[in-house]
Each structure stands twice: as structure tokens, then as C-alpha cells.
C-alpha angles and dihedrals in degrees: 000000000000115000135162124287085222133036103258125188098230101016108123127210115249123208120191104211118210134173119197093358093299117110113245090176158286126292114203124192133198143154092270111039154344124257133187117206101202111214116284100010124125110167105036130060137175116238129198130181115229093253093055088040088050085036092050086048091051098047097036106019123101125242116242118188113223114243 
């Protein structure tokens, strides 16, 4: 997980996702949105606002019941 040094108004955090040790991408987030940075590109991202991101949870996510 990468964030600012400092706390910035508009900086996003930036995860880089991997899955048995090979980078699959990188996940920004931000205020405003949501944004997927697929391996090895480094032009085109994939953005999402908070409500798809929340509608596309609660369609595809699985439910996981607390302990």
C-alpha cells in the first residue's frame, strides 16, 4: 500500500494487488472514485464512482456472515 507522506486533500492510496507473488494490478482510491490499473498498463484505467463500485458489491459480492 502506497499513501501520501502527508495528508493531502485530493492524493489517492494506492494498493498494488497481487495473487501468488505475480502482480495482477494496481487499486487507487480516491474521494471521488474508484480506479483499477490492469498489469502492465500504463495509459488506460478503469474508473468506477463509489455508487457502481457499492451497485456492482451488492449484485456480484458474496455474503459473508460476522463472527
Amino acid at each position: 500500500m502506497t499513501q501520501p507522506k502527508e495528508q493531502l486533500v485530493h492524493a489517492d492510496v494506492r494498493f498494488t494487488i497481487q495473487k501468488d507473488g505475480e502482480k495482477l494490478g494496481e487499486l487507487h482510491i480516491s474521494k471521488g472514485n474508484v480506479e483499477w490499473w490492469p498489469k502492465g498498463n500504463k495509459r488506460n484505467k478503469l474508473r468506477l464512482s463509489w455508487t457502481k463500485f457499492a451497485e456492482i458489491f451488492e449484485e456480484t459480492g458474496k455474503p459473508i456472515r460476522q463472527r
